[in-house]
N, C-alpha and C positions, 0 to 999 in steps of 0.2 A: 648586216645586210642593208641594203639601199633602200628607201622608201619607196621607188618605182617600182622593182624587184619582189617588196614583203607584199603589197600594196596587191598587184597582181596573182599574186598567190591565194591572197586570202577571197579574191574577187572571183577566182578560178573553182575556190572550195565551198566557196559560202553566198556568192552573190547572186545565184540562181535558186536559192532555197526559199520555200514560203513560209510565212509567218501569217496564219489569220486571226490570230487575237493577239491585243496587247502585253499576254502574259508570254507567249510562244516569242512576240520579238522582241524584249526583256530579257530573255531565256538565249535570242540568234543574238542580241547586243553581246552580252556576257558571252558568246562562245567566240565572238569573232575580235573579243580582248583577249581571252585565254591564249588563245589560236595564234594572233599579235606576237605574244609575247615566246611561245612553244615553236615557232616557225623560225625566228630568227637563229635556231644552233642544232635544227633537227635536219636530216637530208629529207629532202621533199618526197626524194620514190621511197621509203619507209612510212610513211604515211597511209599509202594504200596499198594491198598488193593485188586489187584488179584496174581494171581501165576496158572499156568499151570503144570502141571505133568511133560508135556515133555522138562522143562525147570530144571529139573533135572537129567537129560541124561547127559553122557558123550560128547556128542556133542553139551555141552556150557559150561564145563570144562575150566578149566583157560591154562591148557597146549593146549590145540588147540586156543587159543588165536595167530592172524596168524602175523608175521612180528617181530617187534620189539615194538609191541603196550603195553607189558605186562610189559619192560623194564620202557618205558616211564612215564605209571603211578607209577612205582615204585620211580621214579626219583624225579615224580610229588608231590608223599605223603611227601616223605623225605625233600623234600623242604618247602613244606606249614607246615609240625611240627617242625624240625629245628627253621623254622623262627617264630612259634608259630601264624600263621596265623588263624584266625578263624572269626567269623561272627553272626551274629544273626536271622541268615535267617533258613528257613524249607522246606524239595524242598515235591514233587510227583510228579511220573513218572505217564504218562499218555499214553493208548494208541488208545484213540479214539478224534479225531478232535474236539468233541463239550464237552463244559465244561458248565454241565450243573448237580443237583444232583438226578436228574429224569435216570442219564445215570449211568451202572455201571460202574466203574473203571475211571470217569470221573473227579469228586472231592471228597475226602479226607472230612471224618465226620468233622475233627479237624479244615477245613479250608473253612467250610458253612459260605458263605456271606463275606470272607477275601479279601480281594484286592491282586491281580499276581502283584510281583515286575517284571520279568522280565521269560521270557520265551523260554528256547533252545529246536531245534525240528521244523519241524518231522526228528529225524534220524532210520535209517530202519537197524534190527539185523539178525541175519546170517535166522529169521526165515521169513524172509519177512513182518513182521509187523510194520508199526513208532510207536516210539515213542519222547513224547512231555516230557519236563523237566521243572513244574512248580516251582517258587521258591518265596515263601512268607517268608514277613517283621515277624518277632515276635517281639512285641510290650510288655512291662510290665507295665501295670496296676494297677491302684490304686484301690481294693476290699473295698464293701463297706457292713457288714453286719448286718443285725436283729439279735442280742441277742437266742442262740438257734437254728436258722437256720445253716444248713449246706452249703448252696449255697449263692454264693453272690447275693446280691439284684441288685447291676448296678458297673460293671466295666467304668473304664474312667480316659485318661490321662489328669493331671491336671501339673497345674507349682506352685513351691513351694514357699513363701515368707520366708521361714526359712531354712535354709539348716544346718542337723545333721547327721556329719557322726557317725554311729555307727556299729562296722562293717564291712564287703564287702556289706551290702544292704541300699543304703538309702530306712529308714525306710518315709513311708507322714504324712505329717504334720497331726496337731492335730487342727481344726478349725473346725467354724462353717458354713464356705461357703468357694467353691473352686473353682476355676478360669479353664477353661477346656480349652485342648489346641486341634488345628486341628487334626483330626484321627477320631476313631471311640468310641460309646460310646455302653458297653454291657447293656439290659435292662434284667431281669427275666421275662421270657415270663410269669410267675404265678402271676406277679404283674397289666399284661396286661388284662389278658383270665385266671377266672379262671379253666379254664377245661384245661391248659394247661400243659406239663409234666413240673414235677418241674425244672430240669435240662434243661430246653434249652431256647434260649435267642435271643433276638430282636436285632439285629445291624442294628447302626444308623450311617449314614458318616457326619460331623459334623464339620463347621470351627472353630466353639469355644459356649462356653455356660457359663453357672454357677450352683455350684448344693450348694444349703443351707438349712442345718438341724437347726431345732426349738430347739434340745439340743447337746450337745458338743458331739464329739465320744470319744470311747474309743481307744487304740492305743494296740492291741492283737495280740503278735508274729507276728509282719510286717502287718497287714492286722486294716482298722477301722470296730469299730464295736460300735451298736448302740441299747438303747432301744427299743420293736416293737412299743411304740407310739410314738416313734420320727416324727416327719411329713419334708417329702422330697422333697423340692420341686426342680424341674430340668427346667432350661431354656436351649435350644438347639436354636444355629441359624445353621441351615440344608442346607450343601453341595449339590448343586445341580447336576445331573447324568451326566457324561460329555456327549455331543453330537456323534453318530453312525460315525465313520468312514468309513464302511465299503463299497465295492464299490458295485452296483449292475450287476452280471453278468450275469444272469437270471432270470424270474420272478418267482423263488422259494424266500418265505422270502423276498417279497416285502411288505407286514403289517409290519412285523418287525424291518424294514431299517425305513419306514415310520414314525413310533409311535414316537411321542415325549412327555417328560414327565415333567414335572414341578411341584417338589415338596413346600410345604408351606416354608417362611422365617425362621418364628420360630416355634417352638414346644414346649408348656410352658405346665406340669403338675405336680404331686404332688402325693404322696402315704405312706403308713405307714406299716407296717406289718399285 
């Protein structure tokens, strides 16, 4: 991305925000190098998914940008691409307290059930509203498919016993059981329920598992793919929820401080097309 281009983005996202103590713009420094370096390979409308009318007024135009804040991030961009700085991470701007997908503008379709790496915010724009700066991991997954189908049957990072570079992509191995590593594991919600939409899927948080097919995959343009009577079986040892930090200051949301949950060790089943 061009430095004119990143420059204005980030001046569009962050250069009408306030900072009244020196810890808060320490805090908008570091978000608008995150931001720098998450902007240049994200699409921009994934970032939010509201927008306001009046938020395209002259009155959050880049030239009423007040101070020397508009220099800064220019300063900021040229540094983070010079230095060819970038990341793997995906942010959304948020601007309501609960992140919840019941809420609008709260999480981001693309990031149901994902785990927040790290979180800047509340900062508050010339409009009086905060906003929160969520910033999720992107993870690359090993697709696993039925012959035919269009959607993958269960994404899941695995560790390789053979390493082939071919390419800029390592391509995964080609076996018949694979070794799963800590993270998360996507299931095809149609393999669970089937009245379920083809397209959406069950995430599982997972310290490690095994998943072994009864015949060999095939190896199709970076992705496996499989007979539908291949037979799949998945063993999961299942991460458990971490424990509520939160403090209680009122007795709003005392069932929910209280709940504790305890999910099974393992989760062992099996499927085919």
């Amino acid at each position: 991305m061009q430095q004119q281009t990143l420059t204005a983005l980030l001046a569009s996202i962050t250069g009408n925000l306030y900072a009244s103590t020196n810890d808060e713009e320490q805090q908008l420094d570091s978000l608008q190098e995150q931001l720098a370096q998450t902007l240049q390979h994200q699409d921009i409308s994934s970032v939010s998914n509201q927008k306001f009318s009046f938020e395209s007024s002259d009155f959050f135009f880049s030239q009423n940008i007040k101070g020397n804040r508009l220099d800064k991030i220019d300063e900021k961009v040229k540094m983070v691409l010079e230095n060819k700085f970038t990341n793997d991470l995906k942010v959304f701007v948020r601007d309501t307290p609960i992140r919840s997908q019941q809420v609008a503008g709260s999480i981001p379709d693309w990031a149901g059930g994902a785990r927040i790496l790290r979180t800047f915010g509340p900062f508050f724009g010339r409009d009086g509203r905060p906003r929160w700066f969520d910033f999720f991991k992107v993870e690359k997954l090993v697709a696993l498919y039925f012959n035919g189908h269009p959607e993958p049957a269960i994404l899941f990072k695995a560790v390789f016993n053979v390493r082939r570079i071919i390419g800029p992509i390592q391509p995964p191995e080609v076996t018949k059981q694979y070794t799963l590593l800590p993270g998360s594991v996507w299931i095809n919600a149609k393999l669970l329920s089937n009245t379920a939409p083809v397209n959406r899927y069950c995430g599982i948080r997972v310290k490690g598992g095994t998943i072994t097919l009864s015949e060999m995959p095939q190896l199709l343009t970076n992705h496996l793919s499989i007979a539908p009577n291949t037979n799949v079986q998945v063993s999961l040892t299942m991460e458990q929820p971490l424990p509520d930090t939160a403090t209680a200051t009122d007795e709003h949301g005392a069932d929910a401080r209280a709940l504790k949950m305890k999910l099974p060790t393992n989760w062992k089943f099996s499927f085919t097309a």
